[in-house]
N, C-alpha and C positions, 0 to 999 in steps of 0.2 A: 460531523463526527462528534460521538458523544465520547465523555469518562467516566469511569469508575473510580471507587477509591477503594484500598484494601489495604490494611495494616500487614507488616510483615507477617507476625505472628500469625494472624487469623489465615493468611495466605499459605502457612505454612500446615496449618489444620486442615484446609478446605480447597488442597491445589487443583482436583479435579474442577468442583463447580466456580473455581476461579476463572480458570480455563475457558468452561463452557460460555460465561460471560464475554469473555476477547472474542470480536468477528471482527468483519472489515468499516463496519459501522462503531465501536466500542474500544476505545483504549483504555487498560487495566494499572492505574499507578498506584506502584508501592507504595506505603508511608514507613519510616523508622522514625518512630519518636514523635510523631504528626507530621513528620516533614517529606516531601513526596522524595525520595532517594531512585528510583527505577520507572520504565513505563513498558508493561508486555502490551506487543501488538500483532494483529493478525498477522501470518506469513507474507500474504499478497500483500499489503498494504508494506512490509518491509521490504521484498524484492521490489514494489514500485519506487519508493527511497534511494533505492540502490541505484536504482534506472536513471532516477532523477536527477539524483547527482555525480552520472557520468559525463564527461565531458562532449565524447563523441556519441553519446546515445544522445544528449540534447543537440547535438550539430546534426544527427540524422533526423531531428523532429525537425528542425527548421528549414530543413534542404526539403523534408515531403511538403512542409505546408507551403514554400516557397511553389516549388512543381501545382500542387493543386491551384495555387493563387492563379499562376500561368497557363492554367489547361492540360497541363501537363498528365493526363489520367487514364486510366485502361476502362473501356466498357465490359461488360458483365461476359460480355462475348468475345470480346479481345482473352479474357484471362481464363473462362472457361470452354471457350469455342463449341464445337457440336455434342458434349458430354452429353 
């Protein structure tokens, strides 16, 4: 993951192509005063955050990787059959 850096003010000049800078690769920190005070980031990259630090969405990652550890898995034809 790379950063930017953008002063408030200029951010406040230039919100469009501030914007266009933030993807899922590039987080965008504000500075007030040279001091970074904010960070805009992608949507995705926020809703993965979100994901990250639920508690039962981390228990459901461990329960699949556990299942796959064990064999535990559907074949391509188990889950699509004769489509």
């Amino acid at each position: 993951m790379t950063t930017a850096t953008i002063s408030a003010s200029k951010l406040r000049d230039n919100l469009s192509s501030a914007l266009d800078m933030v993807d899922g690769d590039t987080v965008l920190i504000v500075t007030r005063r040279g001091k970074p005070e904010r960070a805009i980031i992608d949507i995705d990259e926020y809703e993965d955050l979100l994901a990250a630090s639920n508690p039962e969405y981390l228990a459901s990652i461990r329960e699949a990787r556990d299942e796959v550890k064990n064999g535990e898995v559907f074949s391509m034809e188990d889950v699509f059959g004769d489509l």
